[in-house]
DOTIKOL-13839 format. One record per residue (C-alpha): z, y, x; residue in three letters. Coordinates in steps of 0.001 Angstrom, whole numbers, plus 500000, padded with zeros to 6 digits. Last residue first. Example, Ala and Ser with C-alpha at 12.3 -4.5 7.8 and 13.67 -1.06 7.14 Angstrom:
BEGIN
        w        v        u   resn
   507140   498940   513670    SER
   507800   495500   512300    ALA
This chain:
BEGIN
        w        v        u   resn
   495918   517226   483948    UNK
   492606   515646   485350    UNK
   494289   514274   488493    UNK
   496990   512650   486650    UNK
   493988   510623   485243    UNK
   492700   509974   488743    UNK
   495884   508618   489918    UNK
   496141   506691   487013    UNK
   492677   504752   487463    UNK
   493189   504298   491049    UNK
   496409   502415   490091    UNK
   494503   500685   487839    UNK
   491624   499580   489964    UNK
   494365   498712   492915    UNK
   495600   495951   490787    UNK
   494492   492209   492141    UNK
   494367   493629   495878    UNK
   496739   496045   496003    UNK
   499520   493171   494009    UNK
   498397   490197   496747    UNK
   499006   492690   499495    UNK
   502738   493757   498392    UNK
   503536   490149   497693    UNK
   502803   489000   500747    UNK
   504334   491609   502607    UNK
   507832   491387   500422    UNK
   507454   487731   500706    UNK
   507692   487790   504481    UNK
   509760   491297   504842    UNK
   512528   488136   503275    UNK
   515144   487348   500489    UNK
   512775   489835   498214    UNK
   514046   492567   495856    UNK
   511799   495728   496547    UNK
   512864   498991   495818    UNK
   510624   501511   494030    UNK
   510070   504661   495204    UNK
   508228   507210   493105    UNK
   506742   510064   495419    UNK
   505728   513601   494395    UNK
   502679   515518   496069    UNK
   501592   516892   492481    UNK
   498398   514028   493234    UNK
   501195   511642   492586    UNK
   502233   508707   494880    UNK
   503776   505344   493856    UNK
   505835   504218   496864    UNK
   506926   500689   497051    UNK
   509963   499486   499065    UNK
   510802   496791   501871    UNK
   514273   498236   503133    UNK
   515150   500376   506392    UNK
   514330   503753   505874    UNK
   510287   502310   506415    UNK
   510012   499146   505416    UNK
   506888   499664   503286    UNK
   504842   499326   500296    UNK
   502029   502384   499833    UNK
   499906   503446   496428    UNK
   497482   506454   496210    UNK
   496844   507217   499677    UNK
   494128   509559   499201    UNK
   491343   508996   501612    UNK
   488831   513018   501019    UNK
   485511   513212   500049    UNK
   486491   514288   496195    UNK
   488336   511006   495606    UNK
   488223   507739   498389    UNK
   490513   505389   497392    UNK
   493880   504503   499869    UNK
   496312   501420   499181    UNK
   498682   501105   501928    UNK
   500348   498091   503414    UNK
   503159   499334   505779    UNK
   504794   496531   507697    UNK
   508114   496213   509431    UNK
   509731   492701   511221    UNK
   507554   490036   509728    UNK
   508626   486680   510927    UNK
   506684   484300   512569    UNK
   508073   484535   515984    UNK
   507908   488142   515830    UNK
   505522   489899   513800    UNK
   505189   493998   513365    UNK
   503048   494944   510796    UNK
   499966   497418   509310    UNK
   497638   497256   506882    UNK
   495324   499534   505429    UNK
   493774   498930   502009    UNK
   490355   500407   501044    UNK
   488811   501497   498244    UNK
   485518   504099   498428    UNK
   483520   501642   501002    UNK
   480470   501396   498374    UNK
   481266   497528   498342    UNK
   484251   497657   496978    UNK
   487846   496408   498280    UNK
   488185   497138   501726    UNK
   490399   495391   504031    UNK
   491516   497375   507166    UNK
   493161   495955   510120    UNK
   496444   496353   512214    UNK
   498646   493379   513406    UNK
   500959   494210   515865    UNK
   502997   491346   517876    UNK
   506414   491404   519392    UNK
């Protein structure tokens, strides 16, 4: 089995970052956690995380309340699910930034 484990980040003042994490055999992705994380008030927030944690390739939308939204995801393989989970941080982590922060403010 082989770990990947790296950091990508997204601006250039270091305050968005994804971290990703997976377990490959033979080509095939056997877990993975890509999370997106935003620096607020001096502190990471994870503010958006897909995993395969209890077994199935989900996405968790979390609140600043502490809550969790899981969302199942409905691909043939942890493959696509990975690729698709790091293609939708990178193009969309603004907005999910942007909610976070507005649920912030309530």
């Amino acid at each position: 089995m082989h770990e990947i484990e790296y950091l990508i980040y997204l601006t250039s003042e270091l305050t968005d970052r994804l971290r990703v994490n997976a377990q490959k055999e033979k080509g095939g992705i056997l877990e993975f956690v890509v999370q997106y994380e935003a620096m607020i008030s001096g502190k990471w927030q994870p503010i958006v995380r897909y995993d395969t944690s209890h077994g199935f390739a989900h996405k968790d939308i979390l609140r600043p309340n502490g809550k969790t939204i899981k969302q199942p995801l409905y691909f043939e393989t942890y493959n696509l699910a990975f690729t698709f989970a790091t293609l939708d941080l990178k193009a969309n982590w603004k907005h999910y930034r942007d909610s976070f922060e507005k649920e912030m403010e309530k």
